[in-house]
N, C-alpha and C positions, 0 to 999 in steps of 0.2 A: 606117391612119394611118401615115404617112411621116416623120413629124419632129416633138420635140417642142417645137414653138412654130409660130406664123401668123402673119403680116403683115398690117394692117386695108390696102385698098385704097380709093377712094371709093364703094364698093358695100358698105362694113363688110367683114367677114371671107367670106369664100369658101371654101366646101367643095367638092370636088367626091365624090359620095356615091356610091356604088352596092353590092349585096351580094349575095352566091352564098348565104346564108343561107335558113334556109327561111322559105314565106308568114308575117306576123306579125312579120317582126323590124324592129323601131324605130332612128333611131338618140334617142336623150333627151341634150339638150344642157343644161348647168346652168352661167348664169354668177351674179357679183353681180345681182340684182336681177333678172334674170328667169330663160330658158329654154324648154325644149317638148321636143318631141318627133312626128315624122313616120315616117312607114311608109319602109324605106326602099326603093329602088327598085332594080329587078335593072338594069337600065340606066344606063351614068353620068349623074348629074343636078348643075347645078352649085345650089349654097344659097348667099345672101346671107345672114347673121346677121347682126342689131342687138348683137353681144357688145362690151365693153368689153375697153378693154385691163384684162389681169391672167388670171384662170387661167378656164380655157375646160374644163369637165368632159362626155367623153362616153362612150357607154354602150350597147350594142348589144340590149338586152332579147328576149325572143320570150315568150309566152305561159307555157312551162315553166321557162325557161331566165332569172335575175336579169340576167345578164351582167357582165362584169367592167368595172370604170370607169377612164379612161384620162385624165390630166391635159395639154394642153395650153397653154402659153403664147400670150397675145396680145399682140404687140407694134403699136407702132403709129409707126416713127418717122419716118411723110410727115405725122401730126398731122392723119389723118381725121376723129378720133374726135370728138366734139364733146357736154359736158354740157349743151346747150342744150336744156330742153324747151318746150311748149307752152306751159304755166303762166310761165314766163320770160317769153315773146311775149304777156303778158298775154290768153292765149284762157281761153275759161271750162272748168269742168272738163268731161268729159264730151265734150268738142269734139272730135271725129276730122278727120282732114285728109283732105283730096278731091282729084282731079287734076282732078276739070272746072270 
């Protein structure tokens, strides 16, 4: 982690991840209203997050190991970010969106 805060871009927020840590270790992302968590990769890999702007929490876990949690800020001020959901678009619930 380099700085604390991120800029949303039009792909949401961008990580770029990688970790010399041993097999098993996570990174676990926690914002308002959602999160997750992925294995992370020894190789640089770049992450699109759907996170909103406001505090961005992450977390490096491994199987023995809790890991310590580290608070970033989400700025967003080219106004990517957008509360528009589905249910807004009058789609019914359950509806997932498709690219074909």
């Amino acid at each position: 982690m380099s700085g604390a805060a991120v800029v949303t871009n039009p792909a949401g927020v961008t990580l770029q991840v990688s970790s010399t840590g041993p097999a098993g270790t996570y990174l676990n992302l926690v914002w308002t209203g959602g999160g997750g968590g992925d294995p992370v990769p020894t190789m640089p890999a770049r992450w699109n997050l759907n996170a909103p702007p406001g505090e961005l929490q992450l977390s490096c876990p491994t199987a023995s190991v809790q890991g310590t949690t580290k608070a970033v800020t989400v700025t967003d001020p080219g106004g990517f970010w957008s509360t528009t959901t589905l249910a807004d678009l009058d789609c019914p619930p359950g509806m997932l969106p498709s690219s074909s």
